[in-house]
N, C-alpha and C positions, 0 to 999 in steps of 0.2 A: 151218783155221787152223793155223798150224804149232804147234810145241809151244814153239818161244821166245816166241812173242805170247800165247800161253796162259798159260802160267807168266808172268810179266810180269803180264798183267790179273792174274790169281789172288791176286798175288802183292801187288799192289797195292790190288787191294778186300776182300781178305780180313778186316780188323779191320773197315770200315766194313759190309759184307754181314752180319758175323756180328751186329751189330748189330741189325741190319735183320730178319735171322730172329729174333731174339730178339724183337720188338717185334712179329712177325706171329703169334707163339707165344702171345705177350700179347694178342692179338687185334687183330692186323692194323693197330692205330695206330699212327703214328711219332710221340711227342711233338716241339713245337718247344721251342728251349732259351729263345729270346727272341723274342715278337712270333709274324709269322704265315707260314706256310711260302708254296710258290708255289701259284699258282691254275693253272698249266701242270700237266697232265699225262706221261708219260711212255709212248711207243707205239715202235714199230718199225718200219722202212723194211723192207722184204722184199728186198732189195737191201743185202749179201748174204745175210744169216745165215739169210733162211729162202726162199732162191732154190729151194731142191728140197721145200717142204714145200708140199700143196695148203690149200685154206684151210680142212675141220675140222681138219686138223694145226697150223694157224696159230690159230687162235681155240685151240682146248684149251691150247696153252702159255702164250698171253696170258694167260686165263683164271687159268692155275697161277702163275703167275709174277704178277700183277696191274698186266697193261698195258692202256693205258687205251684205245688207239688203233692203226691201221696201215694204213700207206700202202702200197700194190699197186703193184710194179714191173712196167711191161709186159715180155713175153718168160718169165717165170717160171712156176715150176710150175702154179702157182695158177689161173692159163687168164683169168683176167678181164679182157677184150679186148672190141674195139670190135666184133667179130664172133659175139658169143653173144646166143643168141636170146631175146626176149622174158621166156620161162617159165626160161633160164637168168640173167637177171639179177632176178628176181623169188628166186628162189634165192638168189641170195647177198647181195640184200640181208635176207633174213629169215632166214638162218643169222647173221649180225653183228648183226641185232637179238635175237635168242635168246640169244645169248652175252655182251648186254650190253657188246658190245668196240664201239667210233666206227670206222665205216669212213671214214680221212679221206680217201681221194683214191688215183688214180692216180699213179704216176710215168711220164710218159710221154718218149723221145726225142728228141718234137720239137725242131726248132731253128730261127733264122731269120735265123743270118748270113752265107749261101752268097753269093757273086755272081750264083749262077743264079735267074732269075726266076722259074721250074719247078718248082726244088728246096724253094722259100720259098712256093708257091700250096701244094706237097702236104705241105708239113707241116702248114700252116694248117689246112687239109683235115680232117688225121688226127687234130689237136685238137680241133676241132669234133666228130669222131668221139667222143672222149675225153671232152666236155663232155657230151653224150649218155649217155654210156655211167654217165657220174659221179652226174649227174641220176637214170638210174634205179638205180642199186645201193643212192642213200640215199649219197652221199659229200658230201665239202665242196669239192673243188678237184680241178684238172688242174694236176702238178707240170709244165713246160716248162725248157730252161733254153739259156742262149746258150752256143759253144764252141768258140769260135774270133774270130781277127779275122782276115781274109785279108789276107794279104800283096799288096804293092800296091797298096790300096785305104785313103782316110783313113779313121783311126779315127770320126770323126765321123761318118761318112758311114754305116759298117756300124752302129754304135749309133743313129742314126736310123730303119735298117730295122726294124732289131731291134724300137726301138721302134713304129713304124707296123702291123706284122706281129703287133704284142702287144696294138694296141689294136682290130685285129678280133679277134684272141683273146678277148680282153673280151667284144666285143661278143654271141659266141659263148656265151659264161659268162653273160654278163647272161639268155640268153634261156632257159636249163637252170639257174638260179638258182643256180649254181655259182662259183669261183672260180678264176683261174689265178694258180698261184705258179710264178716263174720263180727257178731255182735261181742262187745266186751261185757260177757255174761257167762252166769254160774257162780255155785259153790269152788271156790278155791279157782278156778279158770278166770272170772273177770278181776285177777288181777293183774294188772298192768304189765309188771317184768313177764308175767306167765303166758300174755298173749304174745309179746314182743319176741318170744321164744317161740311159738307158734308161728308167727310172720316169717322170721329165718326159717326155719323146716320149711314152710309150705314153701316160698321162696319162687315168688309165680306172678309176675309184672298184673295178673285179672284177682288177683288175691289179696282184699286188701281187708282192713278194720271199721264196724260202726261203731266211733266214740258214742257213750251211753249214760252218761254223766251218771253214774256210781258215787256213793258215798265213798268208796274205795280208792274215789280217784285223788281225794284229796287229801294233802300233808300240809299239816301246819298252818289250816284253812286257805291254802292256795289249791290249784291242778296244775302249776305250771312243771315241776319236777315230771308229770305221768305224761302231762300233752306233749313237752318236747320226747321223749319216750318215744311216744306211738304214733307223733306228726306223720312221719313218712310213708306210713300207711293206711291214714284215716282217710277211707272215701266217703263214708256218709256220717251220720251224726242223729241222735236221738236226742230229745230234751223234755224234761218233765214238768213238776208244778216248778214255776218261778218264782213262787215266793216262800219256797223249801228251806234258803237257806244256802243248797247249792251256792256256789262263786259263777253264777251265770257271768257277769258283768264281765267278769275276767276272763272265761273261756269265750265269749264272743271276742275277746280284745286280740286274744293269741290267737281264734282261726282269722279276724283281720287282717294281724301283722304278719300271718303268716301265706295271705293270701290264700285262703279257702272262698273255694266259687261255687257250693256246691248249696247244698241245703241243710238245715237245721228242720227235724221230723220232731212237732211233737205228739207226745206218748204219754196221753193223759189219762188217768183212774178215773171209772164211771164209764155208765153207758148213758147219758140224758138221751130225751127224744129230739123231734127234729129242732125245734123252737129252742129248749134249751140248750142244745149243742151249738146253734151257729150265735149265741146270744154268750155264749162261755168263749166260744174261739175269735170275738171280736175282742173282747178282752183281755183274753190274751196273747193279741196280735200286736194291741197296744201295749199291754207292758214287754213283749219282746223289743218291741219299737223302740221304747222308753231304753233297757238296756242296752242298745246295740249304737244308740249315739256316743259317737265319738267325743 
């Protein structure tokens, strides 16, 4: 992370954080000022801040920092791939049950708006893999997401695949009692109406959406117009720097009211080491804190 984004967070969560340690000093409560705080949680994407750390380094910081949850980017340190053997995913799922941290899920690559019929069988493929792999470690979901709309080809027509290709995803997820959330991501795909058209085609009770908080998402410096949109099938949630600018304050207000129970993942820029990563995610534990008071 460079040292202007550094200073900037720091710089911004600082009175909200120090709060927050004060209250964990106190014994770990955060009072609410009015009424009752969120029923979401707060976990971390591994993608990036903790792209070079394997998972005892991942769990001990959650641990220290008190995150509830985290999502396993494929490709990363951590090895947790469609390719580890029986006794090694027996392993990690009773290392994340020992530490008391939610292993929610994979993030995985897939995609399925290619023109190529090939390119759309072996993702499917490698999800199914994914769905597998989720089922035994003790997770909830296979992150998926669209990324692209190919040029030349109507919009309608690649959002149709998308969806059809999402509803053997499903069907995948149905049978490893798992779930796929498909990121609201890409060129021309993460926007809002386009995934919402995706949701209808796939049309598959394990097929839902991770809100990704997009500059995209916002009209008229609100998200409320896109969140009621794509409520009905957000099952996970992405969240970046909090002091971006984004309408955090608001989006935590509407998964409140609207009774979201699930987690808020975040998906921070940078790779710090071990020290400066859990020294970043205490800070910005507190300012999520700080925003999520009612």
């Amino acid at each position: 992370m460079s040292n202007l984004t550094r200073r900037g967070f720091l710089s911004a969560g600082t009175a909200a954080a120090g709060s927050f340690l004060a209250e964990q000093a106190a014994g770990g409560q955060a009072p609410n000022r009015t009424g009752e705080g969120p029923r979401f949680k707060l976990g971390i994407v591994t993608y990036n801040i903790a792209a070079t750390w394997d998972v005892p380094t991942i769990l001990r910081i959650c641990r220290a920092v008190g995150l509830a949850a985290v999502e396993l980017r494929t490709t990363h340190r951590h090895g947790v791939e469609p390719n580890l053997s029986p006794a090694a995913r027996k392993e990690v799922r009773q290392r994340f049950a020992d530490a008391g941290i939610e292993l929610w899920g994979c993030g995985t690559v897939c995609e399925f708006h290619s023109p190529d019929k090939a390119v759309v069988r072996r993702n499917i493929e490698v999800c199914r893999q994914f769905c597998q792999l989720v089922h035994d470690i003790g997770g909830k979901g296979v992150k998926v997401r669209p990324n692209d709309l190919p040029p030349g080809i109507p919009v309608e027509r690649t959002l149709e695949q998308i969806g059809t290709a999402l509803r053997e995803c499903g069907r995948a997820a149905h049978d490893n009692n798992v779930e796929i959330w498909v990121e609201v991501h890409g060129r021309g795909t993460a926007h809002p109406p386009h995934c919402a058209a995706i949701m209808r085609h796939a049309d598959h009770p394990r097929v839902g959406l991770t809100w990704n908080s997009n500059n995209t998402d916002v009209v008229n410096g609100s998200v409320a117009e896109y969140f009621k949109l794509l409520r009905p099938w957000i099952k996970s949630c992405h969240i970046n720097e909090l002091y971006s600018g984004y309408p955090y304050r608001e989006l935590f207000r509407l998964l409140r009211e609207t009774n979201y129970d699930r987690v808020t993942l975040a998906e921070i820029p940078g790779m710090p080491d071990e020290a400066s990563g859990e020294r970043l995610l205490r800070y910005y534990k507190g300012y999520w804190t700080e925003l999520n008071r009612p």
